[in-house]
MIDOSE-1310 file (N, C-alpha, C; in nm, 2 decimals, decimal comma, always signed):
residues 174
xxxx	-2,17/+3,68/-12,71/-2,30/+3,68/-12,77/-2,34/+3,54/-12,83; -2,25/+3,49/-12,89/-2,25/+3,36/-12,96/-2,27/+3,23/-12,86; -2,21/+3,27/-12,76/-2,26/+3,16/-12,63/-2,39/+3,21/-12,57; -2,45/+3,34/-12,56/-2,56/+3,36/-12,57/-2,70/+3,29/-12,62
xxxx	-2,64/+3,28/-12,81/-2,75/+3,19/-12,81/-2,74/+3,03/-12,84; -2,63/+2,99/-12,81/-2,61/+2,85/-12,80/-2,69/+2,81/-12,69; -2,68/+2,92/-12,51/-2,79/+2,90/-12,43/-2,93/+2,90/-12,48; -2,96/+2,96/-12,53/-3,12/+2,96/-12,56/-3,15/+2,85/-12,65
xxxx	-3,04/+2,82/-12,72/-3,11/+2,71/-12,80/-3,12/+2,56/-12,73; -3,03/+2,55/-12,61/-2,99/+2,49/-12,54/-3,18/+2,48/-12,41; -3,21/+2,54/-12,43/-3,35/+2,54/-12,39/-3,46/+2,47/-12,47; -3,45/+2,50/-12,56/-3,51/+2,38/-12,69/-3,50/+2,24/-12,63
xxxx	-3,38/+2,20/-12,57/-3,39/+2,05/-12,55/-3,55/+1,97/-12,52; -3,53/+1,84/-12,54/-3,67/+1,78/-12,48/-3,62/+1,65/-12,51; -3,70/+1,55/-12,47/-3,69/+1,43/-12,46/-3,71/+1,34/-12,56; -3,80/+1,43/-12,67/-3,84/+1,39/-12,80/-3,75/+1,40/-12,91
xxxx	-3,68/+1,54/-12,86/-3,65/+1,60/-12,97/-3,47/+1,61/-12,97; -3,41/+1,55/-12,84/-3,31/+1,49/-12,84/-3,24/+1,42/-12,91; -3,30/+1,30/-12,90/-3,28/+1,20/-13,08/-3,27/+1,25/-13,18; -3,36/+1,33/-13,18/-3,38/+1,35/-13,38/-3,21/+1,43/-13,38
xxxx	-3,22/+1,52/-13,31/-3,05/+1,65/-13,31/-3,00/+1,55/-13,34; -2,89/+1,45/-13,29/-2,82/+1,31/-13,25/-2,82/+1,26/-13,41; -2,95/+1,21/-13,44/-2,98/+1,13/-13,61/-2,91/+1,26/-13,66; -3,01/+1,38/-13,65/-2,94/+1,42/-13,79/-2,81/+1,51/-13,82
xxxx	-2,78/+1,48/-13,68/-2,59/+1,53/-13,69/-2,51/+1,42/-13,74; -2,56/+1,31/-13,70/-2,50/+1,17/-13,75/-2,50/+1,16/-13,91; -2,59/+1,19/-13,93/-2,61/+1,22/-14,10/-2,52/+1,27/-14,17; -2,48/+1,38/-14,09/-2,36/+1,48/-14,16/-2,23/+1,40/-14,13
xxxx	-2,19/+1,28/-14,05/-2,07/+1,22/-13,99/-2,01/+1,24/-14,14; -1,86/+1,29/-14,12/-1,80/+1,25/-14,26/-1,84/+1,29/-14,35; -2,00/+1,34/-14,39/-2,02/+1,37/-14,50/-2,10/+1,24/-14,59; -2,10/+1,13/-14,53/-2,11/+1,04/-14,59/-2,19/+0,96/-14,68
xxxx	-2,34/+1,07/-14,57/-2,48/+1,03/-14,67/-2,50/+1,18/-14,79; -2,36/+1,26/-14,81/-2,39/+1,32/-14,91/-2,27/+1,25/-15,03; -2,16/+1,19/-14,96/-2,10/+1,15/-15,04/-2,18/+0,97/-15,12; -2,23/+0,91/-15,02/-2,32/+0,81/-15,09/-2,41/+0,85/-15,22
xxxx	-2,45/+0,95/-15,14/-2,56/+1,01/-15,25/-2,51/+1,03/-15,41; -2,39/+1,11/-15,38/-2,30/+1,17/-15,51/-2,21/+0,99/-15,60; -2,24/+0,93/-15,55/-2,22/+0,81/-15,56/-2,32/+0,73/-15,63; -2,47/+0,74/-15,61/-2,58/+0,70/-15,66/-2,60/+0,80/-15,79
xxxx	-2,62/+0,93/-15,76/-2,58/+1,00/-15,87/-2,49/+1,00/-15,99; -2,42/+0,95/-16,00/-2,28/+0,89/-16,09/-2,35/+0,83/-16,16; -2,39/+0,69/-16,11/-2,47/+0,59/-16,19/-2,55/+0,61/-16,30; -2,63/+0,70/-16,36/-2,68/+0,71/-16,44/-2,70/+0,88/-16,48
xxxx	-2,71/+0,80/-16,63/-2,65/+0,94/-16,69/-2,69/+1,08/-16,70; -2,83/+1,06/-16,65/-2,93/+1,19/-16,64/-2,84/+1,30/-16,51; -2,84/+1,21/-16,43/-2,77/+1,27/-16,33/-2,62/+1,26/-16,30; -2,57/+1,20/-16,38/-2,38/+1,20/-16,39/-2,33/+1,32/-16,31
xxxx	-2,40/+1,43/-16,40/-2,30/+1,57/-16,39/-2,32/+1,63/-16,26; -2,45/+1,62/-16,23/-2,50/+1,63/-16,06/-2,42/+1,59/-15,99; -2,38/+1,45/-15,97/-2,29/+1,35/-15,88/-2,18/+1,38/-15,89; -2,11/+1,42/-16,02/-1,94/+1,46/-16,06/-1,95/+1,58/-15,93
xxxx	-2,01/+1,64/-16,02/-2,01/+1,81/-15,94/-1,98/+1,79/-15,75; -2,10/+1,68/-15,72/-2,08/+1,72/-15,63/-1,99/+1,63/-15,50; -1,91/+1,58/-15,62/-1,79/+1,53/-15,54/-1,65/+1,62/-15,55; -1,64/+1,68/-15,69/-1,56/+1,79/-15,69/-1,55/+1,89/-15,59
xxxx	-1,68/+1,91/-15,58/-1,71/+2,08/-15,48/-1,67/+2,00/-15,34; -1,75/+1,86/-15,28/-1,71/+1,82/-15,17/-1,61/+1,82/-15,14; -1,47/+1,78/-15,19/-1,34/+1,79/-15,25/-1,28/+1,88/-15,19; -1,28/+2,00/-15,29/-1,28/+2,16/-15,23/-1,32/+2,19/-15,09
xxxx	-1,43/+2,17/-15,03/-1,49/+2,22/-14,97/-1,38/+2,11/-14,82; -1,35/+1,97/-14,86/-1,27/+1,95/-14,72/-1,16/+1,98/-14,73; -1,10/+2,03/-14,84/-0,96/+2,09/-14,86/-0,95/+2,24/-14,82; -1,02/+2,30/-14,78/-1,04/+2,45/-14,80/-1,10/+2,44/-14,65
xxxx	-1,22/+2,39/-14,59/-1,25/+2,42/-14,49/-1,20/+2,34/-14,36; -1,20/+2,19/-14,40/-1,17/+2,12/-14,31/-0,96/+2,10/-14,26; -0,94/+2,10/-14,42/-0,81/+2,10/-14,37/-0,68/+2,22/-14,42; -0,75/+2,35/-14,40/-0,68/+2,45/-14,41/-0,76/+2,56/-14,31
xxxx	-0,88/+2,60/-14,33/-0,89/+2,67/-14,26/-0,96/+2,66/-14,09; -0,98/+2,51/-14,06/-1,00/+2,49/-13,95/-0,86/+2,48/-13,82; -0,78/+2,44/-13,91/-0,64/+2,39/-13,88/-0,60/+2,58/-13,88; -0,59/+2,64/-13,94/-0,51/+2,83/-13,94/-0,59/+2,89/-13,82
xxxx	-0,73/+2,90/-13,79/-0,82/+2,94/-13,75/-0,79/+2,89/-13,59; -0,84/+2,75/-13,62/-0,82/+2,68/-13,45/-0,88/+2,73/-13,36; -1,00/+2,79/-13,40/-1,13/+2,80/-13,27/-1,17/+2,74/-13,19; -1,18/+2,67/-13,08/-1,20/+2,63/-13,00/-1,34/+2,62/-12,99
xxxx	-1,39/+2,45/-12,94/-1,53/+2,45/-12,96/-1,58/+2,49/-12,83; -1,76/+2,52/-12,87/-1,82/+2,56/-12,73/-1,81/+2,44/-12,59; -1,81/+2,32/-12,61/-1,80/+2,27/-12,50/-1,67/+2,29/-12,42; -1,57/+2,33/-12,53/-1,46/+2,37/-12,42/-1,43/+2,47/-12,40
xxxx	-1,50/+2,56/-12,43/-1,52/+2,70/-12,40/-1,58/+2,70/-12,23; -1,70/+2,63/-12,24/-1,83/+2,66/-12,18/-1,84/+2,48/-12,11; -1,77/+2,41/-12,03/-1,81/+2,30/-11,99/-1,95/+2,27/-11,91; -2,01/+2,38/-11,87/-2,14/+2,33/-11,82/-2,27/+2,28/-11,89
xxxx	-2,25/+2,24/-12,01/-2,36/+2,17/-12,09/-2,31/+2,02/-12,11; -2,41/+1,96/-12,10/-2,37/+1,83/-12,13/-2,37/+1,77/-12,24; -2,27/+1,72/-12,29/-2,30/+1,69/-12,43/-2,36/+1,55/-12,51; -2,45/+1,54/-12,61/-2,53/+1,43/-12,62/-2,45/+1,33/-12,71
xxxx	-2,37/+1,37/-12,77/-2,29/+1,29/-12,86/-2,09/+1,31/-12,82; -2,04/+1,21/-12,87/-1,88/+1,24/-12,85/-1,80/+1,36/-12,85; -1,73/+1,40/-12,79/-1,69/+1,54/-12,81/-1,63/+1,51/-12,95; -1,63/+1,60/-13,10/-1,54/+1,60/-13,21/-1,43/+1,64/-13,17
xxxx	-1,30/+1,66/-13,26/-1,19/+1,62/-13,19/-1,08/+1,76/-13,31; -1,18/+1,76/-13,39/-1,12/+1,91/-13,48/-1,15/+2,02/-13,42; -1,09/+2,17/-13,44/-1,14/+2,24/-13,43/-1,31/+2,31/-13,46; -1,34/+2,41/-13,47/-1,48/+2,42/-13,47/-1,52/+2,54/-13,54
xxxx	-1,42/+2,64/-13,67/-1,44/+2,69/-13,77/-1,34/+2,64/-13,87; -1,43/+2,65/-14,00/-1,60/+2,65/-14,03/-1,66/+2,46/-13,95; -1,80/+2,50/-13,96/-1,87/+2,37/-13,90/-1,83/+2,27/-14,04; -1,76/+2,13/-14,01/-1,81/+2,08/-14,16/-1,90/+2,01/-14,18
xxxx	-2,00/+1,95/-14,10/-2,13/+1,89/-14,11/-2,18/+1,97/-14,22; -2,20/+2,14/-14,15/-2,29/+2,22/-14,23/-2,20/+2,27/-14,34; -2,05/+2,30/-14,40/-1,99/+2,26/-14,48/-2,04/+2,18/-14,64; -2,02/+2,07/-14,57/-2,03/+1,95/-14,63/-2,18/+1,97/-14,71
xxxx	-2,29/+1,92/-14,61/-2,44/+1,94/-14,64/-2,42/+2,05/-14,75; -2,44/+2,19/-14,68/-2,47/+2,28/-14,80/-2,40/+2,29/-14,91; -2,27/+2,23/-14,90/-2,24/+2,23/-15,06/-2,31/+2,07/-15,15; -2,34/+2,02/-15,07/-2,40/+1,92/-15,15/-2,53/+1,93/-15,19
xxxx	-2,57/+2,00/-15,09/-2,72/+2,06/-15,17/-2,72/+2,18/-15,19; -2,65/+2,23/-15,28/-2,63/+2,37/-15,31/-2,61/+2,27/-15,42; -2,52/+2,22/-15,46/-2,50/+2,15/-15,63/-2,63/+2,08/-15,62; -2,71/+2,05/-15,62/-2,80/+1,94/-15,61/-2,93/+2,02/-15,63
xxxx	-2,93/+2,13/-15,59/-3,03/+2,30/-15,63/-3,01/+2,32/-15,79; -2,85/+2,34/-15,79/-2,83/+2,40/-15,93/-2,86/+2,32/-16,02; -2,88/+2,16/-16,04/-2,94/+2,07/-16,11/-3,08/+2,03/-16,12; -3,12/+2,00/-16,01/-3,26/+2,01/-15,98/-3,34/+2,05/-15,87
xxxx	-3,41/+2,15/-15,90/-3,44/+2,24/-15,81/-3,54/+2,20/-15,71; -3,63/+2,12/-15,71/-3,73/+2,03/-15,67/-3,64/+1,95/-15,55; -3,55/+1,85/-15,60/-3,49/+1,79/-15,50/-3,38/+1,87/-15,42; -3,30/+1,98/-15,51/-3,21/+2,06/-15,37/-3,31/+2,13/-15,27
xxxx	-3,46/+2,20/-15,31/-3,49/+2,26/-15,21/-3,48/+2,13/-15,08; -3,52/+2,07/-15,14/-3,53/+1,94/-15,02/-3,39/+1,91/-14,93; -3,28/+1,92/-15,05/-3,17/+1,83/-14,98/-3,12/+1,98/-14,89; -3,15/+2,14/-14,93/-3,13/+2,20/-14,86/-3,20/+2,23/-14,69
xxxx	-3,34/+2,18/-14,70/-3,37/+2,14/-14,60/-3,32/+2,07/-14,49; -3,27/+1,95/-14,55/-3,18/+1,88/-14,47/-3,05/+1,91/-14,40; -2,99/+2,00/-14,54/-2,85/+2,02/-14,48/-2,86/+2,15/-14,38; -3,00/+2,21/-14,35/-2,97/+2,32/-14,28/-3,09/+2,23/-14,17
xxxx	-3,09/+2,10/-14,15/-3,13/+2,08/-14,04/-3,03/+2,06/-13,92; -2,92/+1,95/-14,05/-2,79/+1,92/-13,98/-2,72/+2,02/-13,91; -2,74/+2,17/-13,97/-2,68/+2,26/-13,95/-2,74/+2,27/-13,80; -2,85/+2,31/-13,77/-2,87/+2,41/-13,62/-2,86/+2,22/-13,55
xxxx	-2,88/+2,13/-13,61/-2,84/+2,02/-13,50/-2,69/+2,04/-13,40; -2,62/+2,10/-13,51/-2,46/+2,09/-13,45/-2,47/+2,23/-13,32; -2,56/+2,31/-13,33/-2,55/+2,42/-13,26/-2,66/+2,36/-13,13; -2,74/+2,27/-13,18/-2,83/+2,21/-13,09/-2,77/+2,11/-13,02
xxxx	-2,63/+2,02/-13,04/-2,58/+1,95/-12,97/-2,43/+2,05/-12,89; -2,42/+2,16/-12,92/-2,34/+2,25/-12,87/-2,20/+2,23/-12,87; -2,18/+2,18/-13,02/-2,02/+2,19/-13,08/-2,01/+2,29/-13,19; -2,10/+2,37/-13,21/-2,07/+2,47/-13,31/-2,13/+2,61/-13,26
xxxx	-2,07/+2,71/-13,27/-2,10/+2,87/-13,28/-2,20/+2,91/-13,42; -2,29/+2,99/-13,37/-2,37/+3,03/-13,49/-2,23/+3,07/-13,62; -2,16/+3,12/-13,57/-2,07/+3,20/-13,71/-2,00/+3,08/-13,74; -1,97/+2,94/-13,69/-1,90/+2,83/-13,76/-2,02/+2,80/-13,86
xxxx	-2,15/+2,80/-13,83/-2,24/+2,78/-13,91/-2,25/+2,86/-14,04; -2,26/+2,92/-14,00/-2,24/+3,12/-14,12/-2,14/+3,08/-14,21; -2,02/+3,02/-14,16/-1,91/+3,03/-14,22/-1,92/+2,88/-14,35; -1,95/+2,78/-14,26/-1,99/+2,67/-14,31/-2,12/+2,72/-14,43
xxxx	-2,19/+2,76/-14,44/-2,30/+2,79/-14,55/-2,20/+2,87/-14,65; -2,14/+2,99/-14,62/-2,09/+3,09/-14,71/-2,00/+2,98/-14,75; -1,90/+2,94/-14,72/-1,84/+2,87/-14,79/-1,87/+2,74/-14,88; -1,95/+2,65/-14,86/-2,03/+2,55/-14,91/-2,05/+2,59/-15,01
xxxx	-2,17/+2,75/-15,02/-2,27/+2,74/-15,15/-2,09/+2,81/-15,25; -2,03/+2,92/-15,17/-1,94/+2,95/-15,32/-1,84/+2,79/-15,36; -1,83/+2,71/-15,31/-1,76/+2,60/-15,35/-1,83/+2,53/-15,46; -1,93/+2,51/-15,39/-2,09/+2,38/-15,51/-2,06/+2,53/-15,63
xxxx	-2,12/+2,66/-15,60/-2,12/+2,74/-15,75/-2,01/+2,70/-15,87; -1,86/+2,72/-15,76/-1,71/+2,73/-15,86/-1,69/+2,55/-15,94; -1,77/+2,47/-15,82/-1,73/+2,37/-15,88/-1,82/+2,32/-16,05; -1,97/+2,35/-15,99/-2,03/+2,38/-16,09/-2,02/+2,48/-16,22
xxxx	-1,99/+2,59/-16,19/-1,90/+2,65/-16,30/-1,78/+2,58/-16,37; -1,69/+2,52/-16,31/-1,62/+2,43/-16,35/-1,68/+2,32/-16,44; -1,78/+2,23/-16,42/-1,86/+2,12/-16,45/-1,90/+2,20/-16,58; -1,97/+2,32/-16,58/-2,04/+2,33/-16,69/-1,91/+2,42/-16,83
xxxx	-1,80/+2,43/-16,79/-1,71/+2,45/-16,85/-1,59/+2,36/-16,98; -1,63/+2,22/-16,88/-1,56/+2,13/-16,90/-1,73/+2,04/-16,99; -1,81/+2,09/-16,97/-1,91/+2,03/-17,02/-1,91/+2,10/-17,20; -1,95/+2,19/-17,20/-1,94/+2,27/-17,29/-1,79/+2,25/-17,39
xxxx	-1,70/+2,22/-17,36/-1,58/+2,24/-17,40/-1,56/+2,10/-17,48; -1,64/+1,99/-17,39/-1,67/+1,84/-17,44/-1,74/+1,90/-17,55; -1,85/+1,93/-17,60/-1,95/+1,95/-17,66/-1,88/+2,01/-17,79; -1,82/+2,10/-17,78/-1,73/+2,16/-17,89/-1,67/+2,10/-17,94
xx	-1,62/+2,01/-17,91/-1,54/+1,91/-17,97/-1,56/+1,79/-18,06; -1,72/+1,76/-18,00/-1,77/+1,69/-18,03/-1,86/+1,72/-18,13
């Protein structure tokens, strides 16, 4: 069923809209333009706790998804499932549950919600563009996706519960 709708989405293609899939998978490479972000974030103090947070949760989130449960799991991605689609970008070279593009993304804008609501709806937009991009360049299964969100947002929550624990506890002290 899950190769079912990787085909239909695979119908979406176009000539326009090729690129953009491509950019904004690239976006998610590594994680990098959320870990920059959480890096900019740092810098000033309004938003410290935003950026801590959501390097913590990122943290978690590659320890937990990328190098435990991708590695136990060892799903096998669609292109090598299914070699008759062509693929627009390099084959990835990990397994393919959970997705960590969409991993990554949603926990970083999942903390970035819980701070400011204004800019996570946004950064959530993004991280769930990155998301159907990976399904749109046909290295991820809808449920690597599924799994990648479910896991993300409880990671940003725990980490943020953590943040605001360690916040509070400062404050007591002080």
């Amino acid at each position: 069923m899950e190769l079912e709708i990787l085909h239909a989405i695979q119908k979406m293609h176009t000539d326009w809209l090729d690129p953009i899939m491509v950019f904004l998978s690239a976006l998610g490479n590594g994680g990098m333009i959320w870990i920059a972000l959480s890096i900019v974030l740092v810098v000033p103090k309004r938003t410290r706790a935003c950026g801590l947070t959501m390097m913590g949760a990122m943290a978690l989130s590659f320890l937990i998804g990328n190098l435990f449960l991708k590695n136990v799991i060892a799903r096998p991605r669609p292109f090598v499932v299914d070699s008759s689609v062509t693929l627009l970008i390099p084959k990835p070279g990990e397994y393919s549950f959970p997705s960590g593009h969409t991993l990554n993304s949603v926990t970083a804008a999942t903390v970035i919600f819980l701070y400011f609501k204004k800019a996570g709806i946004a950064a959530l937009v993004l991280a769930g563009l990155i998301a159907f991009s990976r399904m749109y360049l046909f290295v991820h299964y809808p449920t690597d996706i599924l799994g990648g969100i479910i896991l993300g947002i409880m990671d940003a929550m725990l980490a943020y519960k953590i943040t605001q624990m360690v916040i509070k506890k400062r404050e007591e002290r002080l």
